[in-house]
Legacy VTK file of the C-alpha trace (Angstrom):
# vtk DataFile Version 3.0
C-alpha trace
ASCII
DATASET POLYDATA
POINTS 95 float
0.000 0.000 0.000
1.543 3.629 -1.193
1.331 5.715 2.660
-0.777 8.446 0.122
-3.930 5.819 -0.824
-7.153 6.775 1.088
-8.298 3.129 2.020
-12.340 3.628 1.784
-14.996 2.649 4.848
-17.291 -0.048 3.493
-19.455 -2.595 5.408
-19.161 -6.174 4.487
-22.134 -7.186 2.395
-22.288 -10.333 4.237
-22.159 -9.674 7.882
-24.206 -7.058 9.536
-22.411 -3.951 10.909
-19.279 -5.877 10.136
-16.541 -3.425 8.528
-14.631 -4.772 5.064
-11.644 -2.740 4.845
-8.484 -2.303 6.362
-7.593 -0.709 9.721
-5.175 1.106 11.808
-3.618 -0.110 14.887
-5.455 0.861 18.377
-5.502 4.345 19.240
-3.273 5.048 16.079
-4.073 8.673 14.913
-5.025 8.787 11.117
-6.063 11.139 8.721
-10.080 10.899 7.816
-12.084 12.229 5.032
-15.136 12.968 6.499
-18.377 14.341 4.142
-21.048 16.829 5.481
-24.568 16.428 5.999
-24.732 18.687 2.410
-22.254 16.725 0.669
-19.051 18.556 0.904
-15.744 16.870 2.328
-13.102 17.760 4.134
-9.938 15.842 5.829
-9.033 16.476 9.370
-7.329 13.921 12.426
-8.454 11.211 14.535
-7.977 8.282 16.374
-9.165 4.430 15.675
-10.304 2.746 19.304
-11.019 -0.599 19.969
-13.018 -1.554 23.167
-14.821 -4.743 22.253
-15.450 -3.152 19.175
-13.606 -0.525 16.607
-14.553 3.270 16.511
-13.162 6.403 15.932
-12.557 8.606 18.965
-14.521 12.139 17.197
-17.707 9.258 18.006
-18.144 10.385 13.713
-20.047 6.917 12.221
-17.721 4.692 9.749
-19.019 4.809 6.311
-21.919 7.482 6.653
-19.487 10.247 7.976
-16.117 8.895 7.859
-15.912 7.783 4.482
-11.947 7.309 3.849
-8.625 7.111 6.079
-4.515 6.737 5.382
-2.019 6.707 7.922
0.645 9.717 8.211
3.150 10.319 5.927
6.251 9.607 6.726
8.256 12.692 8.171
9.924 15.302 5.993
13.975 14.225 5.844
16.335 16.317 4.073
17.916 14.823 1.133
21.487 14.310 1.324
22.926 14.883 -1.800
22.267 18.685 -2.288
20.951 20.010 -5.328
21.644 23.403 -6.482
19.574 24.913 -9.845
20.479 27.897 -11.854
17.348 30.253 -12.336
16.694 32.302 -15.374
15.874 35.792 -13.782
14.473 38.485 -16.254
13.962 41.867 -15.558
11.726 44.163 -16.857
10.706 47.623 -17.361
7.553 48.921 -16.689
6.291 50.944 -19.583
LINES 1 96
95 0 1 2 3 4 5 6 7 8 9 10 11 12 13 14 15 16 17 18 19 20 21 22 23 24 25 26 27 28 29 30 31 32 33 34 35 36 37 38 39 40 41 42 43 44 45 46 47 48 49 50 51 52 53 54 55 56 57 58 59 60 61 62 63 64 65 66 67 68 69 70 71 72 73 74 75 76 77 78 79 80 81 82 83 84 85 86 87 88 89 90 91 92 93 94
């Protein structure tokens, strides 16, 4: 799995109130793409729980609010071998 691939909420067709997807670890924080009552979506942070049962800690509902979730990126590291670019700079005169 690529650490940038949303990995979707679904329910399993088969088993009532049974989630078919992958998950994080216990109280791993995530990123979540969560979708408004009108539609719109936005991404934000929260935390998968599991006390007899899996949830997210904002109490938001799997698949009818929380729709999507990846794990962090990995942090920024600088690369070692430095690269230095020459920059065509123009100037102009305002006429």
């Amino acid at each position: 799995m690529n650490s940038n691939d949303w990995i979707p909420f679904k329910w399993d067709k088969e088993k009532e109130n049974w989630l078919d997807c992958q998950l994080g670890e216990d109280e791993e924080e995530v990123l979540v793409t969560y979708v408004r009552s009108d539609g719109s979506r936005y991404v934000d942070t929260d935390i998968f729980m599991f006390d007899d049962q899996w949830y997210l800690d904002s109490g938001c509902a799997f698949v009818e609010e929380a729709i999507a979730w990846m794990p962090f990126p990995e942090p920024y590291t600088e690369d070692k071998r430095k690269k230095t670019y020459k920059v065509a700079y123009e100037t102009r005169e305002e006429q």
